[in-house]
C-alpha positions in Angstrom: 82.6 15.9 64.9 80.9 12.4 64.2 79.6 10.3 61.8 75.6 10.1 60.9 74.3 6.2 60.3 72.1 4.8 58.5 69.0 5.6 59.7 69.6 9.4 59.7 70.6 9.4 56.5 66.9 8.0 55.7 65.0 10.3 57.6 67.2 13.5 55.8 66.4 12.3 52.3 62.7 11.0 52.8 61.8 14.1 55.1 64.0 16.6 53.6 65.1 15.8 50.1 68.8 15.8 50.8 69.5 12.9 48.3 67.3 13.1 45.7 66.9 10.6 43.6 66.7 8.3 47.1 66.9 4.2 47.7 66.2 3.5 51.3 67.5 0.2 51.2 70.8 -0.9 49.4 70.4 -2.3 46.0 72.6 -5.8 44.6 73.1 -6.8 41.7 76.2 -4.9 39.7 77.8 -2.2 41.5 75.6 -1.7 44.9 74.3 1.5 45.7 71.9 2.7 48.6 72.7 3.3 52.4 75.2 1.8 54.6 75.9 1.6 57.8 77.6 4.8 58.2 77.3 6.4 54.7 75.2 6.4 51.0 76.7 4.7 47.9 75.7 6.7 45.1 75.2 5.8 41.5 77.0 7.0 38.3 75.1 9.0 35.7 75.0 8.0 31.7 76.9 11.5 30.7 80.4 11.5 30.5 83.0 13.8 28.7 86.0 12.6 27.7 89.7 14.6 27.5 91.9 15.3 24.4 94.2 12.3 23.5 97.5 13.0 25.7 99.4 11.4 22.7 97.5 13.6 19.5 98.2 16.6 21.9 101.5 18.2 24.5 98.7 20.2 26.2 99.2 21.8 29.4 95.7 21.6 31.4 95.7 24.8 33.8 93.0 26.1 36.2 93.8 29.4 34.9 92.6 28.3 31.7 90.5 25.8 32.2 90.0 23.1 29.0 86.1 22.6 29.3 85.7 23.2 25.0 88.0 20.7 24.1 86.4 17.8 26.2 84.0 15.5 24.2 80.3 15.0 25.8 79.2 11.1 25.6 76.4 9.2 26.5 76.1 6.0 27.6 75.1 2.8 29.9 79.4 2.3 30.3 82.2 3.9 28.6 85.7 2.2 28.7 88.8 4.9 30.7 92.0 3.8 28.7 94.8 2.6 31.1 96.0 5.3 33.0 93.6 7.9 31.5 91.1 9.5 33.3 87.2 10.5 32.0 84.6 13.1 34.1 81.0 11.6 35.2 78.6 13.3 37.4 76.5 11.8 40.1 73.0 9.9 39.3 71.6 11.6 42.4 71.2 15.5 43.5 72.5 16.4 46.9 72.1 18.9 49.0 73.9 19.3 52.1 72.7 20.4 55.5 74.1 23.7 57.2 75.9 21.3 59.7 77.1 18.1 57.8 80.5 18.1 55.4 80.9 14.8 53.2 83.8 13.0 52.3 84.0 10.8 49.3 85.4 7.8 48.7 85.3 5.1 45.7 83.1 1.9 45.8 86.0 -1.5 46.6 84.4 -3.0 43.5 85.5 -0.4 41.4 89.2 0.0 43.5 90.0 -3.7 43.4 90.0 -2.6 39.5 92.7 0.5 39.5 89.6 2.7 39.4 90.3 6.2 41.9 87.2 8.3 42.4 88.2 11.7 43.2 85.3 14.1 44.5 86.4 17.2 47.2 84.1 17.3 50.1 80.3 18.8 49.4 80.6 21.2 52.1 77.9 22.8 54.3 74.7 24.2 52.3 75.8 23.1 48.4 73.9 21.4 46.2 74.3 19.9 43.0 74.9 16.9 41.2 78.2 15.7 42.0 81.1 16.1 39.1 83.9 12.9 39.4 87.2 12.4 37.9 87.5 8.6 37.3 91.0 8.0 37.1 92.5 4.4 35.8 95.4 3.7 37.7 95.7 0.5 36.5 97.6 -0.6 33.2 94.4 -2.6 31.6 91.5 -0.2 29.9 88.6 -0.2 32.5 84.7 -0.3 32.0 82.6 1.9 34.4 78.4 1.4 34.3 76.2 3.8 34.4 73.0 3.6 36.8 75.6 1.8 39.0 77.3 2.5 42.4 80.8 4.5 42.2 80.9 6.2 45.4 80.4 6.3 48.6 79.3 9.6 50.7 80.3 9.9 54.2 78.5 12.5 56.4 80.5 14.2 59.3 78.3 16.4 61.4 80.3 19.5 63.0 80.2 19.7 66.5 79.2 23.5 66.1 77.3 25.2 63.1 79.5 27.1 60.6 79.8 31.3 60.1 79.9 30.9 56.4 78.1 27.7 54.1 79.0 27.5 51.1 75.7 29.0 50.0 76.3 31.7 52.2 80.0 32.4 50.2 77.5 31.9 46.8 80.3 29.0 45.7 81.2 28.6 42.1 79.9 25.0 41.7 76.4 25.6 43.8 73.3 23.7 41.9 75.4 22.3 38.6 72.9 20.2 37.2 76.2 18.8 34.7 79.6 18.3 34.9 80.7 21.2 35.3 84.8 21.3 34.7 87.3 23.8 36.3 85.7 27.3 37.0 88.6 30.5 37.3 86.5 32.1 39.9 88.4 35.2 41.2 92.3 33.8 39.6 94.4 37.1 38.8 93.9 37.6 34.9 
């Protein structure tokens, strides 16, 4: 398995859409975003949703009942995540992934030098979709994050074979969200 540079990663999105929208060359100014030498830092989106207060609530969050109703829906160009607190945003750019590529995510330094931990699981062979993230605060001081900016960076690994099943193939519960899209049960006993 290795690692796809820069100048395959501009050949998939202006030949074959993978990254749509696309920049071809990085972008300063703010939070960068564009391709690197080894990856693509995308942008954040101006939706975000925002959890119940821990301290007005003692609810449990469970993926066997997921919370998505009691989230509130926001739009803006930033939103400030309270220390330690955590928000949802979603991707500024649609991906989708080729049969024999997996991605692994990682948050921009800008952002981590800040508390700021982006967690996104791997887009794995065939999905599409804009990406859902969990923006977690780690730090102890409130934190703004800006839309339209970078707030992660993609990796692509190619497989050294191509995979039996995609994720298309398996009809995955998060293929083509075009929102956040929070915690789905899927097959969980009931």
């Amino acid at each position: 398995m290795g690692v796809k540079p820069d100048h395959w990663i501009v050949t998939m999105c202006s030949e074959h859409g993978m990254i749509e929208p696309f920049e071809p060359v990085a972008v300063r100014g703010g939070v960068s975003y564009g391709p690197s030498s080894y990856g693509y830092d995308f942008r954040l989106a101006d939706e975000f949703q925002i959890p119940p207060d821990p301290t007005l609530s003692d609810e449990t969050f469970d993926p066997h009942d997921p919370p998505a109703d009691r989230f509130e829906r926001v739009t803006a160009d930033s939103i400030v995540i309270p220390a330690g607190g955590y928000i949802l945003g979603r991707s500024l750019e649609y991906f989708r992934i080729p049969r024999d590529i997996l991605t692994i995510c990682t948050g921009k330094s800008t952002y981590a030098r800040l508390g700021l931990i982006v967690n996104v699981t791997p887009f794995e062979p065939e999905w599409e979709g804009f990406a859902t993230l969990s923006l977690v605060n780690g730090s102890g001081h409130p934190l703004r994050v800006h839309a339209g900016e970078g707030i992660a960076q993609l990796v692509f690994l190619i497989a050294d074979e191509i995979c039996q099943t995609s994720y298309a193939d398996k009809g995955g519960k998060y293929q083509a969200q075009q929102e956040i899209t929070h915690a789905r049960r899927g097959d969980l006993p009931t």
